[in-house]
N, C-alpha and C positions, 0 to 999 in steps of 0.2 A: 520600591522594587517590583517589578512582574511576576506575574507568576503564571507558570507553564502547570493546565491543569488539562486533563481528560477526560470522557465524556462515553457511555458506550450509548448508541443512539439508538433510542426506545421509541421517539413520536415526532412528528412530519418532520418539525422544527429541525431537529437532531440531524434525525437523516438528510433533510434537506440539503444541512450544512455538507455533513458525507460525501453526497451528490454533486454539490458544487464544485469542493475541491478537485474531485474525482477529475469531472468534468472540463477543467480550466488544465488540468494535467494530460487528460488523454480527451483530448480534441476529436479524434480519431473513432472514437467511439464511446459515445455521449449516452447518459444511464437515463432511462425517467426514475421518478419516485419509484415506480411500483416495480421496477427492476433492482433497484436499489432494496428494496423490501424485503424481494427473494435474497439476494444477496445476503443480508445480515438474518436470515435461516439458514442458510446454509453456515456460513462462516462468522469470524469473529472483527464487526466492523468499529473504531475509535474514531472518535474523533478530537481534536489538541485546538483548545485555546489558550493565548495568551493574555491575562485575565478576561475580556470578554471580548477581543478578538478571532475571527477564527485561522488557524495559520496551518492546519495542517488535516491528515487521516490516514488510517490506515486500515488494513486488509490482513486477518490469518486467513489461509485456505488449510483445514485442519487434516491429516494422513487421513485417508477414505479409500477403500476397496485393499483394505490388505496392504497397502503401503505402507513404509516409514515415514515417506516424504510430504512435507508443509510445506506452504508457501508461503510467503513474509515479504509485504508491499507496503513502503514507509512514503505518503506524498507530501509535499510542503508546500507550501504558495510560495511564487517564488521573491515574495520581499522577504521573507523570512526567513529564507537557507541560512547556511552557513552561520545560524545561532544558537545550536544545539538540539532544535525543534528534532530535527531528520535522527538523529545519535538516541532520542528519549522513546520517538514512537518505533524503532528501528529494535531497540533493545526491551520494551516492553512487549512485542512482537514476537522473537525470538523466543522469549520467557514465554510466552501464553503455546508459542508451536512445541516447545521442548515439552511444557505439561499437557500437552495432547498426545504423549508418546513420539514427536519426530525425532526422527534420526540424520535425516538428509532434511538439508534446509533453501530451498528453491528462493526466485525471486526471478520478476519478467518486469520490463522497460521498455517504451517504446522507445527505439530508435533515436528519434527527437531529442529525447531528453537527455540531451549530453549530461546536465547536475546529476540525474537520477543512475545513468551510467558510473560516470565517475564516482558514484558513494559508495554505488557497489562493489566496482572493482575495490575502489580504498578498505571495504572493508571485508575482504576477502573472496569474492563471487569472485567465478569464472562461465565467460559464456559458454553455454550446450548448446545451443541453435537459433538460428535466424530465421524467419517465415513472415507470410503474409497472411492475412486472415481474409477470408473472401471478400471483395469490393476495398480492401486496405490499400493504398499506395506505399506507406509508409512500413518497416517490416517493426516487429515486436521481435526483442531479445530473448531469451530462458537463460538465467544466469542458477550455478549452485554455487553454494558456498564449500569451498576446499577442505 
């Protein structure tokens, strides 16, 4: 049997992986390492194998400036939806924003990603707004959860 295990990524390798998934998700706007680096200072980045597969990553953006509100970005490659992958890093996520203090629980999606839509709406988010990001064709969603 498999096993769905986690990873918080500490060196190239890690991140790398991070990076990748990131990367093959949001097309749109591709990380280098050293962006990716910043990133996991600021925030709290996973990464999901399935035994030494990599299938998935995720993203907290912790409440910052006075806010209640988190962010919670759960991504999966897409051979591996729809196997519980998106439900584990989704809900470990959640767990890690709620012990940062949030109160309001955010989540954004490009456009594109009809999967990453639909998990969200299924699992309670409702869109706040639609935008472009400078040089973007494609618009990015702000979804919160109800």
């Amino acid at each position: 049997m498999s096993e769905l295990h986690f990873r918080q990524p500490d060196d190239d390798a890690s991140l790398g992986d991070w990076r990748y998934v990131h990367n093959e998700i949001i097309p749109t706007h591709l990380l280098s390492l050293d962006e990716v680096r910043e990133r996991a200072r600021r925030n709290h980045l996973e990464v999901a194998y399935l035994d030494d597969v990599l299938v998935g990553c995720s993203t907290v953006r912790p409440p910052s400036d006075g806010t209640p509100t988190a962010t919670v970005i759960a991504r999966v490659l897409a051979p591996h939806r729809r196997q519980g992958v998106g439900e584990e890093l989704y809900a470990r996520g959640l767990r890690r924003a709620r012990e940062a203090g949030a109160k309001v629980i955010e989540t954004v999606v490009l456009s594109s990603n009809e999967d990453g839509l639909r998990f969200a709406r299924e699992h309670g988010f409702t869109e706040t707004e639609r935008y472009l990001l400078p040089g973007d064709t494609i618009p990015w969603i702000d979804l919160r959860l109800a």
